[in-house]
N, C-alpha and C positions, 0 to 999 in steps of 0.2 A: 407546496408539494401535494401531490393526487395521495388519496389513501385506497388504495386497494385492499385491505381486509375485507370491504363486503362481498369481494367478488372471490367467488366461488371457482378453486382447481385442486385438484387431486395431485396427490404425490406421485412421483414415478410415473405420471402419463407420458404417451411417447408424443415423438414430438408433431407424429400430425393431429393431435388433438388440442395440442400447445398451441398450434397454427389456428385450427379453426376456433380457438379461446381469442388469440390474438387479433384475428379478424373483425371481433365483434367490438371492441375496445375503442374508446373515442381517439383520437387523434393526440389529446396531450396525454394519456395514460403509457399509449403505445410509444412516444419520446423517453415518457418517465422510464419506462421496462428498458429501452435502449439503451438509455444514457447508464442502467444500472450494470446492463449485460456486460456495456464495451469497460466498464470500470473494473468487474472484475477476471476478465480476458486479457488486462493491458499489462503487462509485464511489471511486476515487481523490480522498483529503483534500489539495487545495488547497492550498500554503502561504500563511501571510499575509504579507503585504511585508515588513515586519520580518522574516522567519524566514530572507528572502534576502539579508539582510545578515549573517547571523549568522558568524562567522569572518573576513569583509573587511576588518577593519582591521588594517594592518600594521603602522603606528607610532604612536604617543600622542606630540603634540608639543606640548609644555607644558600636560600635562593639570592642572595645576590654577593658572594661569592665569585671571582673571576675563572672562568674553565678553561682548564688546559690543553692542549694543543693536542694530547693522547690520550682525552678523552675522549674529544672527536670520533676517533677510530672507531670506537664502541657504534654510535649511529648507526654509519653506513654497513 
């Protein structure tokens, strides 16, 4: 990976200054700055509802135990 620390940008420049920064930059630096911009423009993956269960249960109480037919109910 490129290291950009030595190059030199000011905070809060607007963006045609960004551009003429941009400009001057070799060709795999300006991939690296891309590949960083589209990663954090790309929308945040959703978890699915199972995914927000996953480590929540604390105790197993008579896990193998047969369940009953109105326990079911409870689930859905």
């Amino acid at each position: 990976m490129t290291n950009l620390k030595n190059i030199p940008m000011a905070k809060g420049s607007e963006f045609s200054q960004f551009l003429l920064f941009f400009e001057k930059l070799s060709a795999e630096n300006k991939v690296f700055i891309i590949q960083l911009l589209s990663e954090k423009a790309a929308p945040k993956k959703q978890k699915e509802a199972w995914e927000n269960l996953k480590g929540s249960v604390l105790a197993y109480i008579d896990p193998f135990e047969p369940v009953a037919v109105e326990d079911w109910e409870v689930m859905s």
